[in-house]
N, C-alpha and C positions, 0 to 999 in steps of 0.2 A: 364895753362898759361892764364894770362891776356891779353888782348887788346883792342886798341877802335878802333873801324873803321865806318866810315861815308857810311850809306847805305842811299839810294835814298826809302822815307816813302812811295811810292804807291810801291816799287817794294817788301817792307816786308810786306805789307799789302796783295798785292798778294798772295804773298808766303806764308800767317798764311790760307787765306782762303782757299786756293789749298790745304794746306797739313795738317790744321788743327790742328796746333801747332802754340801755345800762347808762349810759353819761347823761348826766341831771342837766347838763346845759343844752345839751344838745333836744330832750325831752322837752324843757321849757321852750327853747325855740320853735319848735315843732307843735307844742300847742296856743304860741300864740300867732303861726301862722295859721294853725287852725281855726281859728279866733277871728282873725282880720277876713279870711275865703269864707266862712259863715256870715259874718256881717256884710261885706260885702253883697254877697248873693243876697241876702233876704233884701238889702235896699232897691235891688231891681224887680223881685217878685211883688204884685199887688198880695195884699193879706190873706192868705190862706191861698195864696199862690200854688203854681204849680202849672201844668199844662194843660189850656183850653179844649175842650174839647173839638174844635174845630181846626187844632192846629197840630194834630196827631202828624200831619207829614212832615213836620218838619223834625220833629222828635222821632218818627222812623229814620229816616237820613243821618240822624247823626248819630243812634244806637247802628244802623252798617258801618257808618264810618270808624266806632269803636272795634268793632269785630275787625273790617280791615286789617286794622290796625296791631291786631291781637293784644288789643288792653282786655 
């Protein structure tokens, strides 16, 4: 699908340098997948979410499971 939409030029100029992408369609794409994985997440965290202090194991296991991994 086509559109035009008026973005503010230091805010995409920003955003080519931060994420190092040159094609505008592609940059829009990319931030509003960004967009939907933000909202997303914050609907499963309670408010001012984040990790219980009680459930530190399981957030070890998964920061090895990144290393693993080599992300």
């Amino acid at each position: 699908m086509q559109t035009t939409i008026n973005i503010d030029h230091d805010l995409l100029e920003q955003a080519n340098r931060v994420t190092g992408l040159q094609d505008r369609a592609k940059l829009v794409r990319e931030a509003l997948h960004a967009l939907i994985a933000r909202e997303c997440a914050r609907r499963f965290l309670p408010p001012g979410g984040g990790v219980e202090e009680g459930d530190r194991g399981s957030r070890k296991l998964w920061n090895t499971g990144k290393r693993r991994l080599g992300l």
